[in-house]
N, C-alpha and C positions, 0 to 999 in steps of 0.2 A: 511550460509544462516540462516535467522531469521524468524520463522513465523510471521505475523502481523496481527491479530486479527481485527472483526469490533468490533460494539460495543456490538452487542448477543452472543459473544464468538465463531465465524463461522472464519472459516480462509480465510482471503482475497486478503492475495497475501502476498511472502517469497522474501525478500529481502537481500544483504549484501552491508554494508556501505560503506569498504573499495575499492569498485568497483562501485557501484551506480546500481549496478544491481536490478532491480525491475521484478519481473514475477507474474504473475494472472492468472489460468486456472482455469474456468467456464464453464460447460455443455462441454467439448471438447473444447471450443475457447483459445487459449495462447495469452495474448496478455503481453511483454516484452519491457522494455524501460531501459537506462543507465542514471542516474541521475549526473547532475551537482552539485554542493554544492549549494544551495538554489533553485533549480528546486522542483519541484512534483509531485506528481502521486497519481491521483483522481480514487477511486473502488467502482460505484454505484451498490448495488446489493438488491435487493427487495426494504426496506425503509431502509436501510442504508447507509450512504457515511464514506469512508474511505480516508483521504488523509494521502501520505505521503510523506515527506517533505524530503533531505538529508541534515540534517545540520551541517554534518560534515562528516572528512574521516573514523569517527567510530561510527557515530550514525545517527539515523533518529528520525525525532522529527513527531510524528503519534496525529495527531486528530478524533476523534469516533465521529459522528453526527447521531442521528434516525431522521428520515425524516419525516414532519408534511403530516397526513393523506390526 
């Protein structure tokens, strides 16, 4: 499993590629999803968005967005 960062340096959810496994636990809530090879998985949290993409069986390809006030 791989941490994946937003764009403040906060941890927004641990992933591993070779399985598509995605997990996000915030305030108590888990929310977990298994990614396809070009599926994704979107983590709004305060003003930041984190998507992450599986673009492959060994990598996820991660976009950082801060969010307009």
């Amino acid at each position: 499993m791989e941490d994946i960062r937003d764009c403040l340096g906060r941890l927004a959810c641990c992933g591993d590629a070779s399985t598509g496994y995605v997990s996000s636990l915030y305030k108590g809530h888990r929310t977990t999803a298994y990614l396809a090879i070009g599926e994704t998985f979107t983590v709004e949290r305060d003003q930041t968005r984190t998507d992450v993409t599986r673009s492959s069986a060994t990598s996820f390809e991660i976009h950082r967005y801060k969010k307009a006030a």
